[in-house]
Structures are given as C-alpha cells and as structure tokens.
ChimeraX commands (.cxc) that place a marker at each C-alpha (Angstrom):
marker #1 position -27.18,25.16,-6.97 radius 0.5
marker #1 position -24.63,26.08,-4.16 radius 0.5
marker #1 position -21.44,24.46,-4.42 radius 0.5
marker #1 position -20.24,22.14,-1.29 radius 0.5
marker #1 position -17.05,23.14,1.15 radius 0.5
marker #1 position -14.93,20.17,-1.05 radius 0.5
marker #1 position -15.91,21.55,-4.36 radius 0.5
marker #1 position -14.51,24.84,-3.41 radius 0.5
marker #1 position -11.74,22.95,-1.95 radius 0.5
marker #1 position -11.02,21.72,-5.21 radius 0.5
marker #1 position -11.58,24.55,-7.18 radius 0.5
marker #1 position -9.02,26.50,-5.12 radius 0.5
marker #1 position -6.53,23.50,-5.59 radius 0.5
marker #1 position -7.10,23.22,-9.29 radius 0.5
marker #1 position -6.99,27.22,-9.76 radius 0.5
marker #1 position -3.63,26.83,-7.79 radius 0.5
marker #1 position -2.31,24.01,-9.85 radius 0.5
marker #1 position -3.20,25.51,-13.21 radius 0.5
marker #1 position -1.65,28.82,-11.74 radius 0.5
marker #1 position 1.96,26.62,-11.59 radius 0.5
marker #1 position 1.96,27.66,-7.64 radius 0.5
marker #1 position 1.63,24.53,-6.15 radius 0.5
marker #1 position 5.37,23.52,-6.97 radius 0.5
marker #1 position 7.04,20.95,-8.89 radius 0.5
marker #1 position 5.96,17.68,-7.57 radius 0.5
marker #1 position 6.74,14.35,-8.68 radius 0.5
marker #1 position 5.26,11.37,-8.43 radius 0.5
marker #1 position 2.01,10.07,-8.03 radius 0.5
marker #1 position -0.19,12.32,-5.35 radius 0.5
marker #1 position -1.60,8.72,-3.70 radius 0.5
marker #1 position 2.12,7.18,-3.63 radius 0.5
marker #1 position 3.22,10.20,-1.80 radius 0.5
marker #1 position 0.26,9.79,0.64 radius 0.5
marker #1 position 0.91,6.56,1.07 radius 0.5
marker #1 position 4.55,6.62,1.77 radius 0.5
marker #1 position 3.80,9.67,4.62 radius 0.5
marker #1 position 1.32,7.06,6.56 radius 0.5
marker #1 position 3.40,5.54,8.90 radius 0.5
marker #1 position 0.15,3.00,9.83 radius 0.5
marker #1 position -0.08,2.37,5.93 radius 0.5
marker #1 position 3.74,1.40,5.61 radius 0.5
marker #1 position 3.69,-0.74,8.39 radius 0.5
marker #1 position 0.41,-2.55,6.77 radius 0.5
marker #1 position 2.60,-3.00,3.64 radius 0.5
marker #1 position 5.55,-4.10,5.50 radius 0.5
marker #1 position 4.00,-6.96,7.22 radius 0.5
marker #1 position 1.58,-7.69,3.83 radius 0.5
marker #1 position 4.91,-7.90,1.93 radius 0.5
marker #1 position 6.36,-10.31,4.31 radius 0.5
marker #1 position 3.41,-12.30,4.19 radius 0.5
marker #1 position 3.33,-12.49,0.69 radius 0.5
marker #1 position 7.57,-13.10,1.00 radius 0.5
marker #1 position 7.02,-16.31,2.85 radius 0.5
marker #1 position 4.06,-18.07,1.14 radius 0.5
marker #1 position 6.03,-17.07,-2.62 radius 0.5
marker #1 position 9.43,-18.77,-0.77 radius 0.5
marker #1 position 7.85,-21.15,1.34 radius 0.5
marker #1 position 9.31,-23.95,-0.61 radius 0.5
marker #1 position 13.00,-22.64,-0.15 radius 0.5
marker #1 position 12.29,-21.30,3.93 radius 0.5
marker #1 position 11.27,-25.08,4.60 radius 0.5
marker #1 position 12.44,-28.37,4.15 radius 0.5
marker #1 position 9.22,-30.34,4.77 radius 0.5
marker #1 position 7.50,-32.02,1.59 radius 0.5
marker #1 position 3.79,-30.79,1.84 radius 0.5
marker #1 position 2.83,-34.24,-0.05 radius 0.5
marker #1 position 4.57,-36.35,2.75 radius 0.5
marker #1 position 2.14,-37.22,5.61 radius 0.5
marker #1 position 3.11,-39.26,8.61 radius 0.5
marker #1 position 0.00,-40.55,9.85 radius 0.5
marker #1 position 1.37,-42.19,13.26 radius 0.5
marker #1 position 2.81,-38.20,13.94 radius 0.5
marker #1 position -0.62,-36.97,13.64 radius 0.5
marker #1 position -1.71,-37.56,17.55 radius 0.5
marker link #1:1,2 radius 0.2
marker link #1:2,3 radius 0.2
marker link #1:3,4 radius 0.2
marker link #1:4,5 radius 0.2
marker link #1:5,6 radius 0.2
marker link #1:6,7 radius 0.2
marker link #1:7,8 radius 0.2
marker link #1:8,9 radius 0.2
marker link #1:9,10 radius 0.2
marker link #1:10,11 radius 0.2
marker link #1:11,12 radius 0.2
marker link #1:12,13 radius 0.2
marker link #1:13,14 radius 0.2
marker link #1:14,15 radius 0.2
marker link #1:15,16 radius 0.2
marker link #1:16,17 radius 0.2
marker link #1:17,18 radius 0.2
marker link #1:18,19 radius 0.2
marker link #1:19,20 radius 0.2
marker link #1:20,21 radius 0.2
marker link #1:21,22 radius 0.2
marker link #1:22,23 radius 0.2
marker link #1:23,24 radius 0.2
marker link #1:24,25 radius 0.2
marker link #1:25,26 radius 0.2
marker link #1:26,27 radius 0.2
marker link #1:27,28 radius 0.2
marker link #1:28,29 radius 0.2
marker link #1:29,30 radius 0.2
marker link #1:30,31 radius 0.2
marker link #1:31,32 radius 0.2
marker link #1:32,33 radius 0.2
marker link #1:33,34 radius 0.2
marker link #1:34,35 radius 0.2
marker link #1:35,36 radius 0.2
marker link #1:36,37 radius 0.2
marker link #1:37,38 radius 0.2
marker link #1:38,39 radius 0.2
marker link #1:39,40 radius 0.2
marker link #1:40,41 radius 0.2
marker link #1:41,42 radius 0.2
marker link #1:42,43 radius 0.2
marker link #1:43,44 radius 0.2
marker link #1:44,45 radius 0.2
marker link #1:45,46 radius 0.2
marker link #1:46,47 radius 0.2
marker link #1:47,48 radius 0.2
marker link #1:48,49 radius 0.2
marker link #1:49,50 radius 0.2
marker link #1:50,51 radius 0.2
marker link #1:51,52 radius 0.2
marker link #1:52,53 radius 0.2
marker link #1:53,54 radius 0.2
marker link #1:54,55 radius 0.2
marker link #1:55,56 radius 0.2
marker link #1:56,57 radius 0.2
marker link #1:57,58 radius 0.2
marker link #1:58,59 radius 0.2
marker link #1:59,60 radius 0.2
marker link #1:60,61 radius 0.2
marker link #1:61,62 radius 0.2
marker link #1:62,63 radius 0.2
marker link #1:63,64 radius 0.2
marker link #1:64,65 radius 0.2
marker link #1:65,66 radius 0.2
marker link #1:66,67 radius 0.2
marker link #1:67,68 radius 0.2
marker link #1:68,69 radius 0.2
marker link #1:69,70 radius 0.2
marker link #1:70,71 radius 0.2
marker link #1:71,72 radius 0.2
marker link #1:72,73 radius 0.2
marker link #1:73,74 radius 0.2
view
C-alpha cells in the first residue's frame, strides 16, 4: 500500500524532529498556531469579553434581575 502526500509529510517532519533539526521550540505546537491566527485571536478576544461581562454582570450593572416593574413593560 502506497503511502499518501501527508504521510510522507509527516514522515519527513518526524525524521526531522528525531534528527534534533527542527530547533528548540517551546510550547505547545497548537498554542503557537493559535496565537499566529490573527482571525483566531480576534475570535478569542471578543469570546473572552463575552464571557467577561456575563461572569461580572452583577458588578457592570446596578439593576436587580428579580425586580420587575410591570407598568415599565409597555
């Protein structure tokens, strides 16, 4: 059985890797991807400030969520 383009791919990275000539680096390989995606940071930027607002809600606010004023509602 032939192998695919990828497994080659990987069997050149691996043989490089084992070899010690890729370099020293640190650090998860998907972190580092992840930090060079400018689209992906920006996706975690605005999920963290998401997440930010609903965890702090109670101090960003001073409405009680329990308090209803029915003649405000129309």
């Amino acid at each position: 059985m032939s192998k695919s383009a990828l497994d080659r791919k990987f069997d050149k990275i691996l043989a490089l890797e084992e070899a010690g000539l890729l370099g020293n680096q640190k650090g998860n390989r998907a972190l580092r991807k992840l930090f060079a995606n400018r689209l992906a940071m920006l996706g975690l930027l605005v999920f963290l400030l998401i997440l930010g607002s609903a965890v702090f809600a109670p101090f960003l606010t001073d409405h009680d969520p329990a308090k209803i004023n029915l003649r405000a509602m129309l």
